[in-house]
Backbone bond lengths (Angstrom), bond angles and torsions (degrees), N, CA, C in turn:
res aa  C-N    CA-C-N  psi(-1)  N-CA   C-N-CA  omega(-1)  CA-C   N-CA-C  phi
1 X - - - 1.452 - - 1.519 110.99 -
2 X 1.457 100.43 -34.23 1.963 95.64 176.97 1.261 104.69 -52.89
3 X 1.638 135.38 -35.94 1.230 118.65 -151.71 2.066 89.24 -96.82
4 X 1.054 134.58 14.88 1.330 125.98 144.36 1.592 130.32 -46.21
5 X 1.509 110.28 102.35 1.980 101.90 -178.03 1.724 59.80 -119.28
6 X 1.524 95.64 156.07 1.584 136.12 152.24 1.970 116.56 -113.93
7 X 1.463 92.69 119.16 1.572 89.34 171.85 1.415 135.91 -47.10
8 X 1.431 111.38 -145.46 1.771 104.25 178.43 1.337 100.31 -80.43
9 X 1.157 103.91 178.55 1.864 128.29 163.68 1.439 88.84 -49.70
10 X 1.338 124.75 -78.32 1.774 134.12 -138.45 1.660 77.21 -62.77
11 X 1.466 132.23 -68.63 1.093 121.23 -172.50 2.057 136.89 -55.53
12 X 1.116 93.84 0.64 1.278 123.28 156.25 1.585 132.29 -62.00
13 X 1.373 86.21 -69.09 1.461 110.87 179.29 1.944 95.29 -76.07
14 X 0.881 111.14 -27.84 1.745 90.62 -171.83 1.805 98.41 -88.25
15 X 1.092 114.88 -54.97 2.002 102.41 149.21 1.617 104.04 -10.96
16 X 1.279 106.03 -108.47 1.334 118.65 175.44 1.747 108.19 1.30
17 X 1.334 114.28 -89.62 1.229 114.31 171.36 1.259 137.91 -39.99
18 X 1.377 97.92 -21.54 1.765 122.79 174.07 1.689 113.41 -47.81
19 X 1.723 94.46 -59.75 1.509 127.36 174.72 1.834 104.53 -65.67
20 X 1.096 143.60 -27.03 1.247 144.04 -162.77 1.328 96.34 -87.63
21 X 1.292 124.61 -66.67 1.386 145.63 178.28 1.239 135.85 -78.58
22 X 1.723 104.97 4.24 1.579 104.75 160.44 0.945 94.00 -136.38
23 X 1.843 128.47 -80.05 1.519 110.39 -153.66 1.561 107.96 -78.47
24 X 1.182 133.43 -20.56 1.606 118.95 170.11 1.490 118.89 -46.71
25 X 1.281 109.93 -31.00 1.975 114.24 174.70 1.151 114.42 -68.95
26 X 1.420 130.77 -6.09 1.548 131.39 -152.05 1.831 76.50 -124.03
27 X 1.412 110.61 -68.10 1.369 98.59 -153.96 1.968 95.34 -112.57
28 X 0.997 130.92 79.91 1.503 136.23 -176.57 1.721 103.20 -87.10
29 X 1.890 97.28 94.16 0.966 102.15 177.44 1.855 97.15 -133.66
30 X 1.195 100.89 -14.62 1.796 106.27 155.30 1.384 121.89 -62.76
31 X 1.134 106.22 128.03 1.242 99.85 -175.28 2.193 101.26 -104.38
32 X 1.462 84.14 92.19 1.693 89.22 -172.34 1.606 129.86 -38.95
33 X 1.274 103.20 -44.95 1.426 123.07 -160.12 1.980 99.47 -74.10
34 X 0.831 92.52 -56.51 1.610 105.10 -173.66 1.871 104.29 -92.32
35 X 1.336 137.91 38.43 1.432 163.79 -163.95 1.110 103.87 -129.95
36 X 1.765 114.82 114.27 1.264 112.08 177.62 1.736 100.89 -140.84
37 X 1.558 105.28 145.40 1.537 103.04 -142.36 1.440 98.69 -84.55
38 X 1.314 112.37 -20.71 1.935 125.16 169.50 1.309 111.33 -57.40
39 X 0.697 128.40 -22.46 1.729 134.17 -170.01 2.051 107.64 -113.87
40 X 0.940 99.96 -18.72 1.600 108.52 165.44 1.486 119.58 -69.97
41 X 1.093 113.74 118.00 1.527 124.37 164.41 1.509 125.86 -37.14
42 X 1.497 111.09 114.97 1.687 91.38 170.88 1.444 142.41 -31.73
43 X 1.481 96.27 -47.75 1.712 98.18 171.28 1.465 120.45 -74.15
44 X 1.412 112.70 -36.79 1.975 113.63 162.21 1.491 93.14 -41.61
45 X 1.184 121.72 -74.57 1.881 124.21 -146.84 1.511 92.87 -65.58
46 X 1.193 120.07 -42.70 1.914 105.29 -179.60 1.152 131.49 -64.81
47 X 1.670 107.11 -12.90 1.725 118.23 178.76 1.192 102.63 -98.58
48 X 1.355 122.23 -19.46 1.466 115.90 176.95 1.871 121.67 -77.74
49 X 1.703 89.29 -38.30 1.312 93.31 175.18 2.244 101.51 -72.04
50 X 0.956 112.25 -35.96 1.379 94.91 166.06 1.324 142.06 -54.67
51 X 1.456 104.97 -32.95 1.559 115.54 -173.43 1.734 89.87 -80.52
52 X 1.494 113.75 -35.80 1.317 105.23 -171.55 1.431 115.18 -82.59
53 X 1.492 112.71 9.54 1.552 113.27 158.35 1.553 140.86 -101.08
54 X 1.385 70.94 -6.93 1.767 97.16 171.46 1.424 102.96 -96.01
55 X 1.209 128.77 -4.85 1.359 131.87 -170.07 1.965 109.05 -91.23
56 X 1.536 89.84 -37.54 1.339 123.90 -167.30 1.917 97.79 -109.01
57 X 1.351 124.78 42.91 1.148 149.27 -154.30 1.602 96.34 -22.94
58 X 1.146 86.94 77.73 1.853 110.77 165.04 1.532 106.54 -105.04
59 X 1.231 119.56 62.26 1.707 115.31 -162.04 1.500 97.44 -59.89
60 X 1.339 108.79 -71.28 1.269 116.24 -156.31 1.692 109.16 -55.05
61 X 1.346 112.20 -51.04 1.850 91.89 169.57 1.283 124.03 -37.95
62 X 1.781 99.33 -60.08 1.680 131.48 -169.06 2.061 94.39 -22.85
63 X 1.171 87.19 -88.56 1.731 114.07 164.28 1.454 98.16 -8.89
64 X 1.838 116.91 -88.00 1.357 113.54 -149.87 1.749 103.33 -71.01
65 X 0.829 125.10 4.07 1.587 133.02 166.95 1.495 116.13 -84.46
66 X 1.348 122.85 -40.73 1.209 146.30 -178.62 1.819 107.12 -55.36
67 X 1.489 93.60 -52.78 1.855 108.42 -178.28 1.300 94.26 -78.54
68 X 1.244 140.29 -51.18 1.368 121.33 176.12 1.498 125.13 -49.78
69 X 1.032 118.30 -68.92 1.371 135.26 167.07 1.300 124.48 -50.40
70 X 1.401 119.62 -12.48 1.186 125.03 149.53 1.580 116.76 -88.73
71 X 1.265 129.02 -18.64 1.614 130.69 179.87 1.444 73.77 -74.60
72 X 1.590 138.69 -82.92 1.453 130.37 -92.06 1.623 79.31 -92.14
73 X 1.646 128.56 -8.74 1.450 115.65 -171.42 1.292 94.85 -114.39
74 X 1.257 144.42 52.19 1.879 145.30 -156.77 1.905 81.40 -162.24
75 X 1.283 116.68 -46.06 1.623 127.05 -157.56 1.538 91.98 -81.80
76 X 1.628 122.03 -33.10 1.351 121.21 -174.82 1.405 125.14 -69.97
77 X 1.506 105.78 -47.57 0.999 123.72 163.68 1.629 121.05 -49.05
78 X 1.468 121.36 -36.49 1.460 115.30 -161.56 1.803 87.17 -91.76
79 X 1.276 118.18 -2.90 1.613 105.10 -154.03 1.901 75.06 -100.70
80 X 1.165 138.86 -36.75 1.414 154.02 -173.35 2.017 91.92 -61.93
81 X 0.854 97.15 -61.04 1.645 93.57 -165.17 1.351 92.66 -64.33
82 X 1.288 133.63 -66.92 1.655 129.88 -178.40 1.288 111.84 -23.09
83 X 1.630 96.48 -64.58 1.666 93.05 -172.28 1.450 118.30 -66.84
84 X 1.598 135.95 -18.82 1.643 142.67 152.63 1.494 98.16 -47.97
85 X 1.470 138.35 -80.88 1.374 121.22 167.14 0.963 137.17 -1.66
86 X 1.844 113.72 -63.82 1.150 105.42 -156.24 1.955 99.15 -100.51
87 X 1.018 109.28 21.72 1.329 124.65 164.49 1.407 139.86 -104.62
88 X 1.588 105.54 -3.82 1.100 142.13 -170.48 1.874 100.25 -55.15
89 X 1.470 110.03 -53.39 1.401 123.82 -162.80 1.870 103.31 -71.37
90 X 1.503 113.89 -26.95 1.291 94.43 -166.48 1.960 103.36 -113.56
91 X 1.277 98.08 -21.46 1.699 114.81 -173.57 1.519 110.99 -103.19
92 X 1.296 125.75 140.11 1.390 126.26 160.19 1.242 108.78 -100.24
93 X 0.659 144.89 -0.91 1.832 144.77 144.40 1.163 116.55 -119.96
94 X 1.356 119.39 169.06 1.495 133.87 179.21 1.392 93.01 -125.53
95 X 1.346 124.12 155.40 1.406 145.35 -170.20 1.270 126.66 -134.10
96 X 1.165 117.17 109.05 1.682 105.86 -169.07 1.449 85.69 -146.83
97 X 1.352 95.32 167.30 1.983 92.99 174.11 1.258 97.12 -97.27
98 X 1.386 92.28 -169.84 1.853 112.84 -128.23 1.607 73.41 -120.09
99 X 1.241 146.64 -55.21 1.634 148.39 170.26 1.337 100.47 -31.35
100 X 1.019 123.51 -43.71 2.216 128.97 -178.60 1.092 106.33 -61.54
101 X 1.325 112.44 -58.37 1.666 116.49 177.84 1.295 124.26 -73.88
102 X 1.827 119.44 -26.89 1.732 102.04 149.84 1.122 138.67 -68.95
103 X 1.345 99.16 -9.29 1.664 123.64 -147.91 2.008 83.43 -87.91
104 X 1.374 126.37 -37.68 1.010 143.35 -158.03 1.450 124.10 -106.47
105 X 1.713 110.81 -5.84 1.531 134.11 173.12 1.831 92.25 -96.29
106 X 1.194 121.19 -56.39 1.536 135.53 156.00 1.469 108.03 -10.66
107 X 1.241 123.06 -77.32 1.697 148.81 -178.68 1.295 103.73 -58.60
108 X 1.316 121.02 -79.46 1.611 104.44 172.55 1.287 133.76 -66.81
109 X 1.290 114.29 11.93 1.368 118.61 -164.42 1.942 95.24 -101.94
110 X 1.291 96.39 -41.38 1.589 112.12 177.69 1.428 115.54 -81.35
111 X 1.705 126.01 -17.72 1.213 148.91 135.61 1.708 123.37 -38.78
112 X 1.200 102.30 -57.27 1.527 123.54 -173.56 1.485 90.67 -66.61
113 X 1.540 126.38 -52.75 1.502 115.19 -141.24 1.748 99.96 -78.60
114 X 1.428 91.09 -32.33 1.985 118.93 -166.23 1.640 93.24 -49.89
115 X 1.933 110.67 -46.86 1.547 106.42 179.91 1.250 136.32 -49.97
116 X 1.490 90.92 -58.58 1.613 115.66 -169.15 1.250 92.62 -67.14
117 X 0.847 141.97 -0.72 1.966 124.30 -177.59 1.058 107.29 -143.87
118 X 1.756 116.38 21.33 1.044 103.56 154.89 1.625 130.03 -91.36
119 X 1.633 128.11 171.68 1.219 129.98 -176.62 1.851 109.69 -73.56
120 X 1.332 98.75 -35.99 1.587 102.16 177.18 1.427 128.59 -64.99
121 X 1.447 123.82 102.24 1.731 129.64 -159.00 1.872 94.22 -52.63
122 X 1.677 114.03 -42.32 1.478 112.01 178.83 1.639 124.51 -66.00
123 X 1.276 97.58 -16.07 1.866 107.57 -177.48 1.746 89.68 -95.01
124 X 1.189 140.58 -47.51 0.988 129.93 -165.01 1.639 108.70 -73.27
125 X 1.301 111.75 -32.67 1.467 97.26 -177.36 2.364 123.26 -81.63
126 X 1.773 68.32 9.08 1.680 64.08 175.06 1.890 102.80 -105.73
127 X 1.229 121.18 6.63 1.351 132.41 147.44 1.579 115.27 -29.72
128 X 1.340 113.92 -77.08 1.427 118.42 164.45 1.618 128.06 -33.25
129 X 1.804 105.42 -64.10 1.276 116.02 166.74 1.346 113.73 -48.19
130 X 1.389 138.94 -23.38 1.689 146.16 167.88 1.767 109.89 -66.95
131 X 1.289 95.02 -21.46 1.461 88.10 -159.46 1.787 109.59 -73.48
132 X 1.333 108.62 -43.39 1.224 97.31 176.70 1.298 135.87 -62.59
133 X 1.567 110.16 -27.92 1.697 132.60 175.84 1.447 89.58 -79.93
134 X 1.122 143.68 -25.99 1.781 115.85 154.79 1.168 127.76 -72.74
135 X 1.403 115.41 -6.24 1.815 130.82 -169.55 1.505 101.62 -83.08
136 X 1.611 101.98 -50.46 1.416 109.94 153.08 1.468 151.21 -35.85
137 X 1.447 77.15 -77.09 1.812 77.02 175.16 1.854 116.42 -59.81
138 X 1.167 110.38 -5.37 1.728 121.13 -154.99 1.465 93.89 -93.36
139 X 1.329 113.07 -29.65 1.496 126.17 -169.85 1.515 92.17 -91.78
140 X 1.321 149.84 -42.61 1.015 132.95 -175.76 1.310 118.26 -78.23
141 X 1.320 114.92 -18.71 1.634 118.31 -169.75 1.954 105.84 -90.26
142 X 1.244 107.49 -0.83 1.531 124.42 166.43 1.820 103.30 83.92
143 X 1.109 105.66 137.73 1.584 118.00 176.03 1.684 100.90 -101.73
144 X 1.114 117.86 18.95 1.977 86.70 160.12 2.186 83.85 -138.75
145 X 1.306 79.48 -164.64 1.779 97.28 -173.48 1.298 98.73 -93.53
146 X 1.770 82.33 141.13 1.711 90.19 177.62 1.300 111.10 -116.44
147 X 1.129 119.44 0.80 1.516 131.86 -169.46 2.174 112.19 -137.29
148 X 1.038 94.50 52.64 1.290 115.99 -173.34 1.616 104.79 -47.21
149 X 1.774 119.60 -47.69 1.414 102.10 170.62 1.466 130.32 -62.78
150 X 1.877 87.63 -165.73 1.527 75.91 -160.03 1.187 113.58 -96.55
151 X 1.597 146.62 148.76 1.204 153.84 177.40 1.455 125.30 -89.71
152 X 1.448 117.01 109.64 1.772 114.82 -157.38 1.690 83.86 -117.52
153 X 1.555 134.86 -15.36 1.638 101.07 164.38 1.472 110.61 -84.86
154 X 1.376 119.96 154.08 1.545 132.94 -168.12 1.510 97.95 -93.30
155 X 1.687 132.56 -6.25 1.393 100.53 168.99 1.597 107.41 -94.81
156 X 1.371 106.84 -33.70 1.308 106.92 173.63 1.608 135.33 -53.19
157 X 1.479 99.86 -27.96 1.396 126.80 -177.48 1.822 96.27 -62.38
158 X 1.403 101.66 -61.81 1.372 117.92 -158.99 1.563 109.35 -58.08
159 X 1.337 115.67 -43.36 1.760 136.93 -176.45 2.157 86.58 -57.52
160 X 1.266 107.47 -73.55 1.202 104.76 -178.29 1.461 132.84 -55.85
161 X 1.499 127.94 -33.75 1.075 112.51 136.24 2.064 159.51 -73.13
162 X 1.252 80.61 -10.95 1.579 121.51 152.43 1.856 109.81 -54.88
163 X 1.082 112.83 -72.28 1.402 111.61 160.41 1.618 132.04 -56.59
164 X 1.484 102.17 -15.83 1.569 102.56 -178.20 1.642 96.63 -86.89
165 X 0.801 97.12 -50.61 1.628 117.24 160.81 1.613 99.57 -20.19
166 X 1.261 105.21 -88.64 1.514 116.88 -162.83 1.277 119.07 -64.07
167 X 1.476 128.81 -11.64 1.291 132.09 164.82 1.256 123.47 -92.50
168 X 2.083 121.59 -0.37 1.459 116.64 -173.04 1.840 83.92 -115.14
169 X 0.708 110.20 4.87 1.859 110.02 -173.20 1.423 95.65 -109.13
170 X 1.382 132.99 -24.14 1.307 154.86 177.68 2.222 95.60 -60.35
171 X 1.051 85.84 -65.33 1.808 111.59 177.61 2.030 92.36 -42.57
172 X 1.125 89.03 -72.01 1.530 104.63 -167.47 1.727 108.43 -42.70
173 X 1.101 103.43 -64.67 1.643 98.51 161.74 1.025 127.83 -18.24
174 X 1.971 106.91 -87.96 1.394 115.01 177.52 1.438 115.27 -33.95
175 X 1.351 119.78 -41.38 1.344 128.93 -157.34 1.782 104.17 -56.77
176 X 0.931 75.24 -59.36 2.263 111.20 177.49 1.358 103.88 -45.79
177 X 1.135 125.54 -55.27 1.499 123.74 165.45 1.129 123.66 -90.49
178 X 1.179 133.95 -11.88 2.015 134.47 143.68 1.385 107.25 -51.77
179 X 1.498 131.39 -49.06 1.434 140.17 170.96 1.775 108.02 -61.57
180 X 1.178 125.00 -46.43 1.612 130.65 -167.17 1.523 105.58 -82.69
181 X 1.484 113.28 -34.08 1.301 91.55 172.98 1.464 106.23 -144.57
182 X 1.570 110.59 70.24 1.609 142.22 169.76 1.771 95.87 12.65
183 X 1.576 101.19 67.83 1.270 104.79 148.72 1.620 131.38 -125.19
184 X 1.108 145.90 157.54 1.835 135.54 -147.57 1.180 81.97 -88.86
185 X 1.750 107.92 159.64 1.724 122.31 -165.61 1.680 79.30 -60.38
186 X 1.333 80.77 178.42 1.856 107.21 169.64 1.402 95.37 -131.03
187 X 1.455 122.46 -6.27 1.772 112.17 173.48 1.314 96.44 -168.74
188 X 1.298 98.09 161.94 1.838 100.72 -158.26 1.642 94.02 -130.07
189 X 1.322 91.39 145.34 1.555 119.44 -174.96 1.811 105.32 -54.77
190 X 1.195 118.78 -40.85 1.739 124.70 -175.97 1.186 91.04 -78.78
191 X 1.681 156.33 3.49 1.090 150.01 141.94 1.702 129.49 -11.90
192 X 1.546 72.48 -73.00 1.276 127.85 -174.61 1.467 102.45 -50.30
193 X 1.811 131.21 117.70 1.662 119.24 174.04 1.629 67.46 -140.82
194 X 1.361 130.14 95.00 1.746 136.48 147.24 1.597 87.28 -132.24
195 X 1.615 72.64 150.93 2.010 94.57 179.90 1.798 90.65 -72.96
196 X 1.662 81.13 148.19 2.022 95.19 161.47 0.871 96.73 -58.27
197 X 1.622 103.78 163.45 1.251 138.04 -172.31 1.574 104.81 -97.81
198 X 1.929 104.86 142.97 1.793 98.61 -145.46 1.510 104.06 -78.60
199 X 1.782 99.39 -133.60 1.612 83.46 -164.71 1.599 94.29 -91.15
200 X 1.776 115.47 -158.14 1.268 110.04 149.94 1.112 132.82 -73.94
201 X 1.521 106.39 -20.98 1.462 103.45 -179.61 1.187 124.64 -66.08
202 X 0.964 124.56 -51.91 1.811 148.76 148.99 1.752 112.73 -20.18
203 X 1.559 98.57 -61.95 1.383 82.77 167.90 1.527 131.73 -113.90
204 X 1.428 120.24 42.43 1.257 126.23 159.11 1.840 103.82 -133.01
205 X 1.171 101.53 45.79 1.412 108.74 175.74 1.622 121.90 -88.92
206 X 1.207 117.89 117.99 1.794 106.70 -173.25 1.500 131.20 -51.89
207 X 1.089 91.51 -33.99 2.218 97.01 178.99 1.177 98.92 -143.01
208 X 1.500 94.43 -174.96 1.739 96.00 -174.25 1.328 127.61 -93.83
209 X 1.347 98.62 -11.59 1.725 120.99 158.20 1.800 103.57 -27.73
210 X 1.352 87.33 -86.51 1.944 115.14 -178.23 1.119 93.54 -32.01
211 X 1.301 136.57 -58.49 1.729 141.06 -126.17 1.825 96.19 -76.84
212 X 2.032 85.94 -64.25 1.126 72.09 174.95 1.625 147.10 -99.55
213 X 1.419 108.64 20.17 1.741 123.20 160.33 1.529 94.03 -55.87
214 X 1.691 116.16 -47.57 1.516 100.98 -154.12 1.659 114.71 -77.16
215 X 1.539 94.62 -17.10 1.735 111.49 -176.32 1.614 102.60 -75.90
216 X 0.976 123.05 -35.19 1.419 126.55 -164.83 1.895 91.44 -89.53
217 X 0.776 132.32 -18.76 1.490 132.61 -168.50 1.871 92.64 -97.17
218 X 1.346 108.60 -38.85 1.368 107.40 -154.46 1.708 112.54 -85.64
219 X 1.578 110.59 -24.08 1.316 123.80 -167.74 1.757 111.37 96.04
220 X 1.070 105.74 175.55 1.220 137.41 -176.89 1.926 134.48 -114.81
221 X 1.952 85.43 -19.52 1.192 99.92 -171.07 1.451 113.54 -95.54
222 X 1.713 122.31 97.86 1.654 124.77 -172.09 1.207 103.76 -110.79
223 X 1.432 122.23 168.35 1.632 118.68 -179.49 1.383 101.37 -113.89
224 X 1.052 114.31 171.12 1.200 117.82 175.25 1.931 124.37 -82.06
225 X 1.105 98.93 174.78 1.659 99.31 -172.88 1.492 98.84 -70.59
226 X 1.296 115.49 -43.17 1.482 121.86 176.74 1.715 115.13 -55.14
227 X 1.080 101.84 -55.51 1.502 112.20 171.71 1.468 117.58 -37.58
228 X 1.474 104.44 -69.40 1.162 109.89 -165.70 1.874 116.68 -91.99
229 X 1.278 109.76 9.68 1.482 121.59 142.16 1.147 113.96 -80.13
230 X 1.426 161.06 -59.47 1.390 160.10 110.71 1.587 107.24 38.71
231 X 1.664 102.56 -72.42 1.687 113.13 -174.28 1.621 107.32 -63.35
232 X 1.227 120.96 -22.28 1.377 108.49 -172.80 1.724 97.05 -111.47
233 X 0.746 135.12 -12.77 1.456 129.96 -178.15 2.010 101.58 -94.37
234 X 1.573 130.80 -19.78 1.083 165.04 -169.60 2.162 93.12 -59.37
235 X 0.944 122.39 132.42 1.437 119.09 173.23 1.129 109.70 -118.67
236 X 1.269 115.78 49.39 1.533 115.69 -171.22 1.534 87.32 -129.96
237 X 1.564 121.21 135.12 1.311 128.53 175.57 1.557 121.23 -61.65
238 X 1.573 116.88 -13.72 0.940 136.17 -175.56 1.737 122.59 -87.59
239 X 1.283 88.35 -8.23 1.632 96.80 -155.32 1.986 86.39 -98.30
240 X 1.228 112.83 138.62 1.326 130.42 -170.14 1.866 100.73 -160.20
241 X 1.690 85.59 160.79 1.735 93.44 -178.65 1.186 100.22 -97.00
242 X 1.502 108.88 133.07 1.521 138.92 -165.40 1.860 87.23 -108.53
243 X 1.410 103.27 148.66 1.786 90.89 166.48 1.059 123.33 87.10
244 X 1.499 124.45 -44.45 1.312 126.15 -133.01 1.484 105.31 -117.78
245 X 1.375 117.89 122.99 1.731 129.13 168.16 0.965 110.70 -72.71
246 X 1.493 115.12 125.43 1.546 100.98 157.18 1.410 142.23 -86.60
247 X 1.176 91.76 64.88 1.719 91.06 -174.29 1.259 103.46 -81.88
248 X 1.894 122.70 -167.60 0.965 129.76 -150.94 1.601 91.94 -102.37
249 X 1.145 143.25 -9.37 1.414 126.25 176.86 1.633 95.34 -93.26
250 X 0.956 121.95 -23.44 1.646 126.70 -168.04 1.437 98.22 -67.72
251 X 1.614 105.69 -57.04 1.580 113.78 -178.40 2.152 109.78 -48.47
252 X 1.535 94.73 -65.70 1.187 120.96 175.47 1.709 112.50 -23.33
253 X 1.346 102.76 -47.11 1.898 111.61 -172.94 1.417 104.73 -99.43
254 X 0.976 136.03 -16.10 1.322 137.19 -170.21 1.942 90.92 -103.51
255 X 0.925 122.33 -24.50 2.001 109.26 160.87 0.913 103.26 -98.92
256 X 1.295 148.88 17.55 1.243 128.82 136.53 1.323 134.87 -73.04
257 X 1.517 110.72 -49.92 1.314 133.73 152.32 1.375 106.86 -48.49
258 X 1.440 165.96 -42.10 0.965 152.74 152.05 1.512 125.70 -47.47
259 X 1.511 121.39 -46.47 1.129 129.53 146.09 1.440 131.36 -25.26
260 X 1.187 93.77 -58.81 1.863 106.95 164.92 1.062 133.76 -60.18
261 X 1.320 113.28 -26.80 1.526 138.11 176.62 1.640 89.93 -79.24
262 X 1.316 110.74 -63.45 1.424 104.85 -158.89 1.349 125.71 -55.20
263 X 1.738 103.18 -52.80 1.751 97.29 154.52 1.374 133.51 -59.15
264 X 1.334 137.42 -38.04 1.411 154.39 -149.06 1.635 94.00 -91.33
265 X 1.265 105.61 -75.05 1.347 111.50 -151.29 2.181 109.60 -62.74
266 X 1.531 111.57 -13.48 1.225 127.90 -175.89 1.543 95.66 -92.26
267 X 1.272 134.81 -29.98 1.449 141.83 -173.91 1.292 123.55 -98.63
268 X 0.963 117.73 -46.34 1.825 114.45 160.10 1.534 120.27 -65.73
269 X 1.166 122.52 -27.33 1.533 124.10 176.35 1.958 94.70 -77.06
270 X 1.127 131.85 -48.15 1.075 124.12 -176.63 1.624 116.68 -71.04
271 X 1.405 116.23 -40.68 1.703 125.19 160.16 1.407 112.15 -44.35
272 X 1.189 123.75 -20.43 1.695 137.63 175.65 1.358 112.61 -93.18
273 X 0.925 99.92 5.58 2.119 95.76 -160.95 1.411 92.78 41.97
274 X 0.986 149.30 84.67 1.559 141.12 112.58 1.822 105.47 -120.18
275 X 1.202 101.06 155.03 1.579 126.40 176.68 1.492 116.00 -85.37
276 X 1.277 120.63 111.51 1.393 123.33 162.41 1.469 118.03 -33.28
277 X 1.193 123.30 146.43 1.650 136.78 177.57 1.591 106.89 -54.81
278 X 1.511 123.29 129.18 1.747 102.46 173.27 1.262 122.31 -63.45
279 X 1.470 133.86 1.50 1.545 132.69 176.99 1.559 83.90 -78.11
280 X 1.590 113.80 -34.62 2.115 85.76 -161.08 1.292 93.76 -94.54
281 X 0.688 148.44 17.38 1.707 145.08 178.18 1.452 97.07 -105.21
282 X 0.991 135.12 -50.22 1.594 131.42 157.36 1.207 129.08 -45.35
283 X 1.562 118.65 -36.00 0.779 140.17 -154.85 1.687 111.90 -88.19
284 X 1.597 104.57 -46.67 1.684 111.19 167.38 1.751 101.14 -102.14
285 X 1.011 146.57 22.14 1.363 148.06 137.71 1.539 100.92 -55.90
């Protein structure tokens, strides 16, 4: 961390924008509008200003930020498990909040993506080494909903879907590099019990006025990722998506999860000598 310098202000802010205007379009799990940079975590704001310097083809910083910020969140983790260890004898759980661990699926997730696409064969191969410390932190920050009612303030709303966000785009990744370099999931799409992700309107709405006319117009009632993988993988003529927007992250996670099914679930039944069911053989035909 000593060897951390940060540029100017102006060069800050054009970082910043770096991240708004490139990788937020690919992976929109910020929730921009309702994002405030005081309340952001040092290590969130340092990966952002990185990705947003590679965006703003600042390679060579981009990079030496990248190795940092990947030690200082690799060093956290091992100092996190120690201290679960050595707690083992008096605690049956360990307790940490649940904001650390999104806050930290977030970082490697924007870590992970910065690798794999990057030009450097040495930055890319620590892509892989990311993958499991995102398997991690993703598993600690919980895969179903914990807050099932309904949410009528718009910053709170936004933080929580922001995180639902960041843990089904989390999926999508791994997926992307289990597919790119033919390795078996490390986490599976039926995992997953978080509501889809809402509409656009909802979440590119300017204030909270808008947000919530459009929430109160739109409902409350979403299905889950599990669910609505189920309804479309389902061979029953009856079975349809209940809940579910189709927006483009909705679309986006739900072919992945099908994908996974499609290779996996046709290949392990045959690696067994046993035969798939004829509904699923029909079914991915």
């Amino acid at each position: 961390i000593s060897e951390l310098s940060l540029s100017s202000r102006d060069s800050l802010n054009r970082f910043l924008e770096g991240y708004v205007t490139g990788f937020y379009l690919n992976l929109p799990f910020t929730h921009i509008l309702a994002f405030k940079l005081e309340t952001c975590s040092p290590e969130l704001c340092l990966v952002m200003l990185a990705i947003g310097a590679a965006c703003r083809y600042e390679v060579r910083l981009s990079t030496k930020w990248f190795f940092l910020m990947k030690l200082l969140l690799l060093e956290r983790q091992r100092q996190r498990e120690q201290a679960a260890f050595a707690r083992l004898p008096g605690l049956s759980q360990l307790f940490e909040s649940n904001d650390y661990h999104i806050d930290e699926v977030r970082c490697l997730l924007c870590l992970g993506t910065f690798a794999t696409w990057s030009e450097d064969t040495e930055v890319r191969e620590e892509s892989l080494r990311l993958r499991g410390a995102l398997v991690h932190s993703l598993r600690l920050s919980g895969l179903e909903e914990v807050e099932p009612h309904s949410i009528n303030d718009w910053g709170a709303w936004a933080e929580q879907e922001s995180a639902r966000r960041t843990k089904l785009l989390a999926f999508c990744f791994l997926n992307i590099q289990s597919i790119v370099y033919g390795l078996p999931p490390i986490i599976w799409g039926h995992e997953f019990r978080l509501q889809m992700p809402c509409s656009c309107p909802q979440w590119t709405a300017p204030d909270a006025t808008t947000w919530l006319l459009l929430r109160q117009g739109a409902g409350t009632d979403r299905s889950t990722s599990r669910d609505a993988l189920q309804s479309l993988l389902s061979t029953s003529p009856d079975a349809y998506l209940r809940g579910c927007a189709p927006t483009p992250v909705s679309n986006y996670v739900l072919l992945h999860g099908l994908v996974q099914m499609i290779i996996w679930v046709r290949m392990v039944p045959a690696s067994l000598g046993m035969t798939p069911s004829p509904d699923y053989q029909v079914l991915f035909q």
